[in-house]
N, CA, C and O atoms as CSV, one atom per row, in Angstrom:
chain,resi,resn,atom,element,x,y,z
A,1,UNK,N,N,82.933,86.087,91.274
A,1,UNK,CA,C,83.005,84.944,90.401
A,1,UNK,C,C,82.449,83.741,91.121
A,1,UNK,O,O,82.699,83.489,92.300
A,2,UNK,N,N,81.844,83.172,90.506
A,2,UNK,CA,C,81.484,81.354,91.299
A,2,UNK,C,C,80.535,80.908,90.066
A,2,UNK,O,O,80.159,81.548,89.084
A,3,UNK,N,N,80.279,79.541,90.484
A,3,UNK,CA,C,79.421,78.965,89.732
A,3,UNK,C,C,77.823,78.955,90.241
A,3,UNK,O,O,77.527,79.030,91.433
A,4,UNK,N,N,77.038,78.872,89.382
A,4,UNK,CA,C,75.499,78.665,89.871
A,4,UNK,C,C,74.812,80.055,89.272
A,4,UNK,O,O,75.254,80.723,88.337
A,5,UNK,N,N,73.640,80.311,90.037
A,5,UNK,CA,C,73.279,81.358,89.999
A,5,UNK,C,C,72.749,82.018,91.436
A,5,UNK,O,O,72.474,81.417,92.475
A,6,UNK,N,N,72.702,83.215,91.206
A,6,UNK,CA,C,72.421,84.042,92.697
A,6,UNK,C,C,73.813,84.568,92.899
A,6,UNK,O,O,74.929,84.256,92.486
A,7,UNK,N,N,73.226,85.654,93.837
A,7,UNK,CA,C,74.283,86.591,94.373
A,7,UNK,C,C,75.444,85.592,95.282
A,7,UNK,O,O,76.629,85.805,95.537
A,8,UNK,N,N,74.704,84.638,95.571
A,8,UNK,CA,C,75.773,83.972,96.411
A,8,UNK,C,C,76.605,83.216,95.983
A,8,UNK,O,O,77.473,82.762,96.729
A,9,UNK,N,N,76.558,83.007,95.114
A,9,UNK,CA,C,78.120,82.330,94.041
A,9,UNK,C,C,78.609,83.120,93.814
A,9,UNK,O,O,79.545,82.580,93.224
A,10,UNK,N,N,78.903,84.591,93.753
A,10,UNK,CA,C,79.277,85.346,93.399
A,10,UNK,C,C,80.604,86.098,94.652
A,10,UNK,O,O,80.200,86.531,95.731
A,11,UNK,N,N,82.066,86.146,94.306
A,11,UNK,CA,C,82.956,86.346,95.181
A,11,UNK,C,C,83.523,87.871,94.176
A,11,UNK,O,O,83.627,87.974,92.954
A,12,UNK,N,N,83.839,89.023,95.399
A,12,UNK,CA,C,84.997,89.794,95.056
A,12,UNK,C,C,86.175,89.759,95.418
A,12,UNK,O,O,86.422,89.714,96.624
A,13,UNK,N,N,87.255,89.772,94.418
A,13,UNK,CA,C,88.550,90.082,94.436
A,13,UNK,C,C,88.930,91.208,94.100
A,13,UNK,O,O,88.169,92.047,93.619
A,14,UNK,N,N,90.412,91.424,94.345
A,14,UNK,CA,C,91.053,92.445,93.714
A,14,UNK,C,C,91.710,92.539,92.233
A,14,UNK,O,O,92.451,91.576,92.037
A,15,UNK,N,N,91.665,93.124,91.518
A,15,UNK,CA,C,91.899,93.055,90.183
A,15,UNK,C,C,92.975,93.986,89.617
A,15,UNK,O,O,92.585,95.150,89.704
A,16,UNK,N,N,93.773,93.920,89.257
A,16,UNK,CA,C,94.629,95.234,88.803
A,16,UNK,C,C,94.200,95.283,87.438
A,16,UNK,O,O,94.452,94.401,86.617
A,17,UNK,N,N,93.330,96.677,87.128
A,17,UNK,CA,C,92.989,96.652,85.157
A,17,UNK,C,C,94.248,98.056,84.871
A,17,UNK,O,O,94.286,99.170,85.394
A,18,UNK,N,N,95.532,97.172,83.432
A,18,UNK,CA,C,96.605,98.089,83.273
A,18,UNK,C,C,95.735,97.980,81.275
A,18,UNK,O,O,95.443,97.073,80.496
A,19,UNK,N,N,95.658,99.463,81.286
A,19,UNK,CA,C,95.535,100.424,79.940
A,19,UNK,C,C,96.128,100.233,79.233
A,19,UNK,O,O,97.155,100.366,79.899
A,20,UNK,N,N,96.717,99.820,77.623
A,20,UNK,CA,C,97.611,99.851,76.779
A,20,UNK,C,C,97.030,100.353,75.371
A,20,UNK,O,O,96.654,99.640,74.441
A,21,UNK,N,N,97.047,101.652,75.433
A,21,UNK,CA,C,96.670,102.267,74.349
A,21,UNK,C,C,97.721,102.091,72.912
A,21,UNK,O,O,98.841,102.569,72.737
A,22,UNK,N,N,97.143,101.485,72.269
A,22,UNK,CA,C,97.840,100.877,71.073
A,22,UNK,C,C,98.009,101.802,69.773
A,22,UNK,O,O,97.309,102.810,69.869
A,23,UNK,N,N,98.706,101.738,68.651
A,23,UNK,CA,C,99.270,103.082,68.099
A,23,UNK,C,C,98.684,102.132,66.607
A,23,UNK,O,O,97.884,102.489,65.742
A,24,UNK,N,N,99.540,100.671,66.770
A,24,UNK,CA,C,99.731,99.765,65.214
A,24,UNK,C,C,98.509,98.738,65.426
A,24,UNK,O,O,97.746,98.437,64.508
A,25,UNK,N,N,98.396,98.192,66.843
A,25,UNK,CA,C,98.020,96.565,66.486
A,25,UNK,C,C,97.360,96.265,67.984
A,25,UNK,O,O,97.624,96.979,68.951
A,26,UNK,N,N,96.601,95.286,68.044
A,26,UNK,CA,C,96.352,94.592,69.167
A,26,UNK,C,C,97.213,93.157,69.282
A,26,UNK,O,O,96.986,92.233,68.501
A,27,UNK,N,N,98.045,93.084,70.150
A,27,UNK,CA,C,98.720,92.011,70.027
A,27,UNK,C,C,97.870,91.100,70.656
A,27,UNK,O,O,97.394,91.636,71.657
A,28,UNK,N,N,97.338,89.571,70.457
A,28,UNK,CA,C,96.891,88.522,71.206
A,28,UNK,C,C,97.599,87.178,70.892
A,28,UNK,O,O,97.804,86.709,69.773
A,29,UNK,N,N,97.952,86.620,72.159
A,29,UNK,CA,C,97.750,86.921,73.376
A,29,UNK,C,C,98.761,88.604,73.260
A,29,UNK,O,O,99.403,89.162,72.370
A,30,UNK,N,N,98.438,88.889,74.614
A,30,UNK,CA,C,99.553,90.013,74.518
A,30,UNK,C,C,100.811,89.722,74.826
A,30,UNK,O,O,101.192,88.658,75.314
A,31,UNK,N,N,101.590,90.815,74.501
A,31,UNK,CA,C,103.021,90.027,74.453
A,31,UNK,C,C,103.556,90.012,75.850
A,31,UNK,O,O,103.148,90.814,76.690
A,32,UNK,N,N,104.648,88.924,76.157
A,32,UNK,CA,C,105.118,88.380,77.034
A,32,UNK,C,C,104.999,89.849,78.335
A,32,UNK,O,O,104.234,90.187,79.239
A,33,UNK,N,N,106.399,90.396,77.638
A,33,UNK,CA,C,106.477,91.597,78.562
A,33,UNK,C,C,105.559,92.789,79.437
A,33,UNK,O,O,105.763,93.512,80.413
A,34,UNK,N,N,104.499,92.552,78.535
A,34,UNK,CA,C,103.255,93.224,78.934
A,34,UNK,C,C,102.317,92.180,79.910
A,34,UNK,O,O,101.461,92.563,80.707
A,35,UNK,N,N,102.590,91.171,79.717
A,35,UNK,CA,C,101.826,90.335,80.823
A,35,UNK,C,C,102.470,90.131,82.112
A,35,UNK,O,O,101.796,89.896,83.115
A,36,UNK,N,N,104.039,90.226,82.143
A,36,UNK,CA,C,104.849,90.391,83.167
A,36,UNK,C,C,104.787,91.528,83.953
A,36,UNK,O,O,105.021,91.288,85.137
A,37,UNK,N,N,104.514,92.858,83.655
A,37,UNK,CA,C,104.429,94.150,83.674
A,37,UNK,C,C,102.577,94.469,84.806
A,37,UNK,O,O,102.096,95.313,85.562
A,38,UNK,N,N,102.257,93.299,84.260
A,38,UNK,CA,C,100.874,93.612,84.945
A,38,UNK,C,C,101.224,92.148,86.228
A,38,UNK,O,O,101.100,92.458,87.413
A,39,UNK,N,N,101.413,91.462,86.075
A,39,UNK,CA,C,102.362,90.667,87.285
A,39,UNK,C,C,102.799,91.438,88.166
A,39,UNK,O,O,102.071,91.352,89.155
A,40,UNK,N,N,103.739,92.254,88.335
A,40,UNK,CA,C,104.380,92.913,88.923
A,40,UNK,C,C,103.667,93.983,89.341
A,40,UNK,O,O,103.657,94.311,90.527
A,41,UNK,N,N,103.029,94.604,88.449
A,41,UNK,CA,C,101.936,95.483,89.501
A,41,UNK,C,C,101.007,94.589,90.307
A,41,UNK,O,O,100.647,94.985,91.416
A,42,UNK,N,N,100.716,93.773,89.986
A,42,UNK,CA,C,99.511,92.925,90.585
A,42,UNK,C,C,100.069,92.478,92.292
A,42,UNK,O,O,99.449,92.404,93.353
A,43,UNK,N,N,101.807,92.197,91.863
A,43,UNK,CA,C,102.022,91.452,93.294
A,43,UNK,C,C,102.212,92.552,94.039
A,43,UNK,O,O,102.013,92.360,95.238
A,44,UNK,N,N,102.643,94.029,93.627
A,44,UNK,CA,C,102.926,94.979,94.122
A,44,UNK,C,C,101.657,95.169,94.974
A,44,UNK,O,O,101.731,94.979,96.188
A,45,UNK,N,N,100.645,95.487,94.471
A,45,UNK,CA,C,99.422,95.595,94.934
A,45,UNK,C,C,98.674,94.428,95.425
A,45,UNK,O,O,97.455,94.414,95.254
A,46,UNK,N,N,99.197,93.552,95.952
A,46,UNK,CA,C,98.590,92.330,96.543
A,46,UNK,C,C,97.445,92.340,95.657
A,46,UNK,O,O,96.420,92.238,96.331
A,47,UNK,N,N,97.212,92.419,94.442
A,47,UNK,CA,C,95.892,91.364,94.176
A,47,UNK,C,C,96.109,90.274,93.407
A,47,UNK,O,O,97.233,89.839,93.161
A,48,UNK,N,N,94.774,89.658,92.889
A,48,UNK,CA,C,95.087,88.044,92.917
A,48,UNK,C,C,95.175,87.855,91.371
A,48,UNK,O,O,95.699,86.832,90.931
A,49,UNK,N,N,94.694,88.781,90.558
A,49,UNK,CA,C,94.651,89.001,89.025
A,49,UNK,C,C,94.771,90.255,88.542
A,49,UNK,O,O,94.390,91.153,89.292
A,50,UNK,N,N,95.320,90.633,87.188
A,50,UNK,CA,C,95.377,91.393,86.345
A,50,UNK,C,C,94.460,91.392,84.982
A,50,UNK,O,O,94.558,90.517,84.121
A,51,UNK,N,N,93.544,92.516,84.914
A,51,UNK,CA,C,93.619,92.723,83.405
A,51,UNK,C,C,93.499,93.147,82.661
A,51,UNK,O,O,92.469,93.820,82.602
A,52,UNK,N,N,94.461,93.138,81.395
A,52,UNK,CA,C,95.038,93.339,80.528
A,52,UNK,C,C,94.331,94.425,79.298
A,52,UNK,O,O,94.389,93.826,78.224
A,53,UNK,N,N,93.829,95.512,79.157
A,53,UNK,CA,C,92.880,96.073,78.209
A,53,UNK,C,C,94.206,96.821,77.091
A,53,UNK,O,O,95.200,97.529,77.252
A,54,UNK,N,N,93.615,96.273,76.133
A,54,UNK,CA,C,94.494,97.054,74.936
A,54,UNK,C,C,92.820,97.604,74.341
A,54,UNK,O,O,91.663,97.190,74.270
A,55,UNK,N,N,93.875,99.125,73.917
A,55,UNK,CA,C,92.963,99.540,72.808
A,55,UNK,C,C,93.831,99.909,71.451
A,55,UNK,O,O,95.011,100.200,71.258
A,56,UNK,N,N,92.788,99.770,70.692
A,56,UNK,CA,C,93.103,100.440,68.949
A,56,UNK,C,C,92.193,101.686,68.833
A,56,UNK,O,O,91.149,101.104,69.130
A,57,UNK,N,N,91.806,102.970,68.622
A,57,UNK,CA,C,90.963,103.264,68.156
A,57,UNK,C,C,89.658,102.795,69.229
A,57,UNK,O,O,89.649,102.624,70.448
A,58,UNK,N,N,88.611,102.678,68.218
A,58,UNK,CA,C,87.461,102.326,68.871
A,58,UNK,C,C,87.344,100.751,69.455
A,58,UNK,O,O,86.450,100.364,70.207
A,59,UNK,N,N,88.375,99.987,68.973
A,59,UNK,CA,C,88.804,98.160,69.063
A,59,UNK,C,C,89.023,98.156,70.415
A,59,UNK,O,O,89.422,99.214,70.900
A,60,UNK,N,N,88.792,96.857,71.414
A,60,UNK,CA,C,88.832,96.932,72.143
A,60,UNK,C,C,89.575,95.039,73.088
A,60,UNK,O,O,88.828,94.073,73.245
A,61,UNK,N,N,90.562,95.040,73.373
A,61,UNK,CA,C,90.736,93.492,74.071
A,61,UNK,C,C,90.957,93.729,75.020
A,61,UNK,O,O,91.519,94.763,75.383
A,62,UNK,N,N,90.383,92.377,76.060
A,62,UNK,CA,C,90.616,92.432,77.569
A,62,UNK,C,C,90.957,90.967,77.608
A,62,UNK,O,O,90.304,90.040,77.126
A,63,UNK,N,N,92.472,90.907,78.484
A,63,UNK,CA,C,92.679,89.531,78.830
A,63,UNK,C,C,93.587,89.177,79.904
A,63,UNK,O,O,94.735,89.608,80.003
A,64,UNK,N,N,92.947,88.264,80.811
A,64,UNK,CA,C,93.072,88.498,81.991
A,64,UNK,C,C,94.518,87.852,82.100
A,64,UNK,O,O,95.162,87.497,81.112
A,65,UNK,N,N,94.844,87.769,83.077
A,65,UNK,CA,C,95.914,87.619,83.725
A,65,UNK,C,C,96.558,87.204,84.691
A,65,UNK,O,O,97.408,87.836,85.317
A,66,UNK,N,N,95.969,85.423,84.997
A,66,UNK,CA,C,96.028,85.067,86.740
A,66,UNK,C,C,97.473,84.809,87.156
A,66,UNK,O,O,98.358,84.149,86.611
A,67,UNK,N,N,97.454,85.432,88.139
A,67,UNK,CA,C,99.128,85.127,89.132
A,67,UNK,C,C,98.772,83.788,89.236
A,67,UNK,O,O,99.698,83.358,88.548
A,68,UNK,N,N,97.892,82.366,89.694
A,68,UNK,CA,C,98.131,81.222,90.368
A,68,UNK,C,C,97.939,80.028,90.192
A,68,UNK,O,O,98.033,79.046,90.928
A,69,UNK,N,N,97.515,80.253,88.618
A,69,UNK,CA,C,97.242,79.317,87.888
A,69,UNK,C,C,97.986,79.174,86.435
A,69,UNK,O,O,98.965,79.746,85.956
A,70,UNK,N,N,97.210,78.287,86.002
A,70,UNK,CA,C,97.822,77.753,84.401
A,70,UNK,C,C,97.751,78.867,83.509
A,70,UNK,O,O,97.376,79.872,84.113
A,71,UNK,N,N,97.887,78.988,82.761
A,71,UNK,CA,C,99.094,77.949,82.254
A,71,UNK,C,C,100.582,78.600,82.596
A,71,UNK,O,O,101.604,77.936,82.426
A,72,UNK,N,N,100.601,79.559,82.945
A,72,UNK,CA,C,101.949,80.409,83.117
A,72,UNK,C,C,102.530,80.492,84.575
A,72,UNK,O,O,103.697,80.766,84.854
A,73,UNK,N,N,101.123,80.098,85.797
A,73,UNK,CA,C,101.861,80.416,87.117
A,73,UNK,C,C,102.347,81.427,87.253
A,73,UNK,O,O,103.427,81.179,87.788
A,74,UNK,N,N,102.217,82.965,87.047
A,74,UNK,CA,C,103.233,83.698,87.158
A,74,UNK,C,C,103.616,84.453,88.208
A,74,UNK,O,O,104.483,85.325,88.143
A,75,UNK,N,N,102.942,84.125,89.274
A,75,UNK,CA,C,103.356,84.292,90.893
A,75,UNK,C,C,104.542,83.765,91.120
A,75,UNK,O,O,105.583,84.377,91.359
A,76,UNK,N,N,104.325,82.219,91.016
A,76,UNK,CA,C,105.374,80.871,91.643
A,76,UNK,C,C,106.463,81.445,90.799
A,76,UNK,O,O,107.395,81.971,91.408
A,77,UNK,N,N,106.501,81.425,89.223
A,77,UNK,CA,C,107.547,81.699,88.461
A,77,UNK,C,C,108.161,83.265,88.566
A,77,UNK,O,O,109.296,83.547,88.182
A,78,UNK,N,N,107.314,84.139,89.092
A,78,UNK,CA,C,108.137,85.604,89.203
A,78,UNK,C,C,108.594,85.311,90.822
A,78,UNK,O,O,109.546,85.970,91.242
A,79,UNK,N,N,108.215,84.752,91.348
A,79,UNK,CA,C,109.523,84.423,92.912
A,79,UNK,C,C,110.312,83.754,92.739
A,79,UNK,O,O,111.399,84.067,93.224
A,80,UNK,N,N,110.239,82.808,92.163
A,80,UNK,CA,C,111.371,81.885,91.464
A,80,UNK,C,C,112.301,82.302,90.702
A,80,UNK,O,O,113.368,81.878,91.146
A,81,UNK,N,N,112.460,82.955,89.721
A,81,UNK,CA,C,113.102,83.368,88.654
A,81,UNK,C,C,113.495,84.803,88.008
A,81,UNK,O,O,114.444,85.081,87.275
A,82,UNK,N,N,112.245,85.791,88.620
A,82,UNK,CA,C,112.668,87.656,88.363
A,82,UNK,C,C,113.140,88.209,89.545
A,82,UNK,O,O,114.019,89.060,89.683
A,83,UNK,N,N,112.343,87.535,90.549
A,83,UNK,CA,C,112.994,88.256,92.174
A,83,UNK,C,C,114.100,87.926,92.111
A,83,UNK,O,O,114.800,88.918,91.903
A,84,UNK,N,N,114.704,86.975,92.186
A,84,UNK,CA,C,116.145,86.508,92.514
A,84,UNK,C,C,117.012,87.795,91.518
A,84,UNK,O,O,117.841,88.595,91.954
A,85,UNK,N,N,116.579,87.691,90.282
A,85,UNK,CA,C,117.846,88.498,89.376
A,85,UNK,C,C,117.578,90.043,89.484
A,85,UNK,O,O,118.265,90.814,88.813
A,86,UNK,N,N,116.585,90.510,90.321
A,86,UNK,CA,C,116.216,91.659,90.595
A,86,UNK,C,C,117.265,92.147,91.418
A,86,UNK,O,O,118.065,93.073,91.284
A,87,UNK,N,N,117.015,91.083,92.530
A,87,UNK,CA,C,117.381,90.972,94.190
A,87,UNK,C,C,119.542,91.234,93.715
A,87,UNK,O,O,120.402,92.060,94.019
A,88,UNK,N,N,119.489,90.062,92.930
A,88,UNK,CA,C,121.315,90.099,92.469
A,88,UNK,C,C,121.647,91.954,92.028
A,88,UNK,O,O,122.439,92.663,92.648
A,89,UNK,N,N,120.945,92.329,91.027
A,89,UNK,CA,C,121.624,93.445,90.609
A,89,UNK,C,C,121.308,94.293,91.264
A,89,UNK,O,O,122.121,95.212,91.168
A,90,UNK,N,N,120.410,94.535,92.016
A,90,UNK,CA,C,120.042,95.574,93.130
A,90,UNK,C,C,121.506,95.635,93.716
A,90,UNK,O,O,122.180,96.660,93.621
A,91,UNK,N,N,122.013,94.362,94.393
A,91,UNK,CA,C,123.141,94.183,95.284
A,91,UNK,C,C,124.060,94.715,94.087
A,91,UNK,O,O,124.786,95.604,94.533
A,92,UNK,N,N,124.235,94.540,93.035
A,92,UNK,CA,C,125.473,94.708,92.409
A,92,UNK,C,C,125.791,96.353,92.459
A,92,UNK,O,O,126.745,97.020,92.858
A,93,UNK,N,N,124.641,96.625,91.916
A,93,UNK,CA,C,124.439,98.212,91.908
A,93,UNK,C,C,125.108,98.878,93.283
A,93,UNK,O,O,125.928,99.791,93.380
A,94,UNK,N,N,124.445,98.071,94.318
A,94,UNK,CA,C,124.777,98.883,95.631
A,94,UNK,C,C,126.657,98.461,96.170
A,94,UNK,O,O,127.361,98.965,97.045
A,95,UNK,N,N,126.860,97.622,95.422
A,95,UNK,CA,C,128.130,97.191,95.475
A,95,UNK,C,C,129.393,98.246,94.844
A,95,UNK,O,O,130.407,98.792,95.280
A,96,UNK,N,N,128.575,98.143,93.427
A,96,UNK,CA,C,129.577,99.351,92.626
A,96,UNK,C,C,129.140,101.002,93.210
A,96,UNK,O,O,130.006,101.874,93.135
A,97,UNK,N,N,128.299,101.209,93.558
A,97,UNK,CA,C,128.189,102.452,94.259
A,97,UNK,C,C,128.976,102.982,94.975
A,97,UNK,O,O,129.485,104.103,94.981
A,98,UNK,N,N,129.119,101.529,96.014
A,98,UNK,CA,C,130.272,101.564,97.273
A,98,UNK,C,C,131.592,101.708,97.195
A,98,UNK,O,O,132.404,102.243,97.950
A,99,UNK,N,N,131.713,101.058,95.995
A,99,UNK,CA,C,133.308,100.601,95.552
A,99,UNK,C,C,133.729,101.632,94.256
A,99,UNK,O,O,133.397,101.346,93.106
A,100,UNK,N,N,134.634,103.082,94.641
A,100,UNK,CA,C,134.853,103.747,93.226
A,100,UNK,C,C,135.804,103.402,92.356
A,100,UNK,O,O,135.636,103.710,91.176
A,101,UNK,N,N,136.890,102.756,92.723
A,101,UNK,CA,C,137.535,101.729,91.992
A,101,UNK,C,C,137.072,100.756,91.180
A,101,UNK,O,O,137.388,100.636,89.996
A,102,UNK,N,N,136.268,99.995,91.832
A,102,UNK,CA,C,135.101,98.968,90.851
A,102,UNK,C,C,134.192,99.968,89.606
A,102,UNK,O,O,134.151,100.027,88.377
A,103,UNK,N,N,133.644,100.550,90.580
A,103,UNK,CA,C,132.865,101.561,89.350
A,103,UNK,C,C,133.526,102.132,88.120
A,103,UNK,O,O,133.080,102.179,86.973
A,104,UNK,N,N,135.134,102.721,88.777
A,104,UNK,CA,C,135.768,103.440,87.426
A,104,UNK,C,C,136.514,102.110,86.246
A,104,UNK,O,O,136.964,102.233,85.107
A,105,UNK,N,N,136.370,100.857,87.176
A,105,UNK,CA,C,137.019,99.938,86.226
A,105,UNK,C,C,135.877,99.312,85.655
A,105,UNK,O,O,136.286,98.482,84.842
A,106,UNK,N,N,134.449,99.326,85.708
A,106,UNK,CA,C,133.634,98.514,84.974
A,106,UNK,C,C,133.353,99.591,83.944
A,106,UNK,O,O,133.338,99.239,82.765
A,107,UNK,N,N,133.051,101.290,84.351
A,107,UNK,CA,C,133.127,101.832,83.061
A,107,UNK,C,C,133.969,101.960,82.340
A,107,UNK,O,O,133.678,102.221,81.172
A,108,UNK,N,N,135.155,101.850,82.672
A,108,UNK,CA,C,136.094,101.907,81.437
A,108,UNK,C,C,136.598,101.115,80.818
A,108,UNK,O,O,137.148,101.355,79.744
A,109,UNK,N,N,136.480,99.236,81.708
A,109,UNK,CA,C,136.719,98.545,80.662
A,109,UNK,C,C,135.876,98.373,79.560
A,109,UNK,O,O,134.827,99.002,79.421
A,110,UNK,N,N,136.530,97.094,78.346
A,110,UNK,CA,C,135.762,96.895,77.335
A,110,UNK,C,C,134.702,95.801,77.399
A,110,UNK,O,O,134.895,95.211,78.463
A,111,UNK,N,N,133.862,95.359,76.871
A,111,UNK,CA,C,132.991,94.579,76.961
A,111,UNK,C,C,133.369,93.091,77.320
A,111,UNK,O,O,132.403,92.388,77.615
A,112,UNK,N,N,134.270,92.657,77.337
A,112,UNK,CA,C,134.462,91.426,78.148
A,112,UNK,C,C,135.000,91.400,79.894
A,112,UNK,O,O,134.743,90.508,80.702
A,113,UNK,N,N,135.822,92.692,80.152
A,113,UNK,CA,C,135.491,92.932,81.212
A,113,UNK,C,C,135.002,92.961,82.080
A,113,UNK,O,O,135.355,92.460,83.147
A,114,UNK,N,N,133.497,93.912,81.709
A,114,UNK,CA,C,132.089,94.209,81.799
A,114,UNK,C,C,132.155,93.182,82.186
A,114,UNK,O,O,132.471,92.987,83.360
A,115,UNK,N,N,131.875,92.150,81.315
A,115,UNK,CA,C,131.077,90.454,81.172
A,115,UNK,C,C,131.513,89.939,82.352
A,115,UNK,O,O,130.643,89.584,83.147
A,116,UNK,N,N,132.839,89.795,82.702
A,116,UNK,CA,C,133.384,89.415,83.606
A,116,UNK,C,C,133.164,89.863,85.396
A,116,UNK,O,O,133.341,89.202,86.419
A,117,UNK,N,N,132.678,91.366,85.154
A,117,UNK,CA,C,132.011,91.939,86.311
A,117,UNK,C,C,131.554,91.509,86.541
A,117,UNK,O,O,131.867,90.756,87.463
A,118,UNK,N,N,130.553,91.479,86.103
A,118,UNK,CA,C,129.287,91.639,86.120
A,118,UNK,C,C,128.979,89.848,86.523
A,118,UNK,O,O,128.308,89.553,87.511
A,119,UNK,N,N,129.550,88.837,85.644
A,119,UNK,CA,C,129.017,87.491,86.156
A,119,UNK,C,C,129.631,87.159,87.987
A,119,UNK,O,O,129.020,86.473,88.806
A,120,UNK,N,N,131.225,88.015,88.270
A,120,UNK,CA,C,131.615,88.084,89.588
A,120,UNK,C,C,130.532,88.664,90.171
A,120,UNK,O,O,130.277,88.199,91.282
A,121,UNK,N,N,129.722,89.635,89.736
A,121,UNK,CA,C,128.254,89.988,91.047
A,121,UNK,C,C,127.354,89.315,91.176
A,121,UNK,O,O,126.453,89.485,91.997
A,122,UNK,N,N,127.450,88.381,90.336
A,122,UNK,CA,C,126.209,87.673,90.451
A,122,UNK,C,C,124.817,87.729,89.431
A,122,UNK,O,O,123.673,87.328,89.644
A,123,UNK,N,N,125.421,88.402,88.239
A,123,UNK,CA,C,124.305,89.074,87.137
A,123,UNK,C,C,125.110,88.804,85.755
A,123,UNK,O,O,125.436,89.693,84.968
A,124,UNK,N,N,125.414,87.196,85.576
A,124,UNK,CA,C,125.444,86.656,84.648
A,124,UNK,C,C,124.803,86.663,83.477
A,124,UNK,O,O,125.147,86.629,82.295
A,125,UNK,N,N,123.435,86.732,84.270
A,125,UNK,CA,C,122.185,86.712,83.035
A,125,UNK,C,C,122.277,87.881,82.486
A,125,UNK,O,O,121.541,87.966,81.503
A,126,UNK,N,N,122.844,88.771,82.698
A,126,UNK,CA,C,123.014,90.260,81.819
A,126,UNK,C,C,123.990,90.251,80.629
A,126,UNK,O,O,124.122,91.074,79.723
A,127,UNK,N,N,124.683,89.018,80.895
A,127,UNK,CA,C,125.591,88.988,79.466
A,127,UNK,C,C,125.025,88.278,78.545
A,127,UNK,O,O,124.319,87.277,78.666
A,128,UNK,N,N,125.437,88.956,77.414
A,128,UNK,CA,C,124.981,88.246,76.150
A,128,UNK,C,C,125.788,86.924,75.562
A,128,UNK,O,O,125.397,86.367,74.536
């Protein structure tokens, strides 16, 4: 990519291209979750963009997907905001694993219980 012309404006990166073979529709933009989904592979795979190919049939959209820019940021905002609640229930998980008392009392209580667990681990955002 660069501006001008000639080979020498011209830079390679790494690109993650994720497939979404479509059944009903081409969604545009695509939907949230599917742009997050290629985020997460992207940081997985250290590269610097994703993108996005839906197909219909013979129809065809491509849309990219930058981790570091506008309008979504979704580098800054997936360290900020998915790692952390990843990072919490990972721990919770490995918490109730540990603990079979905890485990037999979060499955068997009833849903406010639960609620109540679950915000003591640290995975608030899981309640409705």
């Amino acid at each position: 990519e660069g501006e001008g012309e000639g080979e020498e404006s011209w830079a390679l990166r790494t690109v993650v291209v994720e497939v979404k073979s479509r059944v009903r529709r081409i969604a545009r933009p695509p939907a949230l979750h599917d742009q997050l989904q290629a985020v997460a592979y992207s940081l997985m795979l250290r590269a610097e963009a994703a993108h996005l190919v839906q197909t219909l049939g013979e129809e065809m959209d491509v849309s990219p997907v930058e981790l570091h820019g506008p309008p979504m940021w979704h580098a800054a905002n997936f360290e900020a905001h998915v790692l952390p609640r990843l990072r919490a229930f990972a721990a919770a998980v490995q918490a109730m694993r540990a603990d079979v008392a905890a485990r037999v009392s979060y499955l068997c209580g009833d849903d406010r219980w639960r609620d109540r667990l679950l915000r003591e681990r640290g995975c608030g955002f899981l309640v409705k």
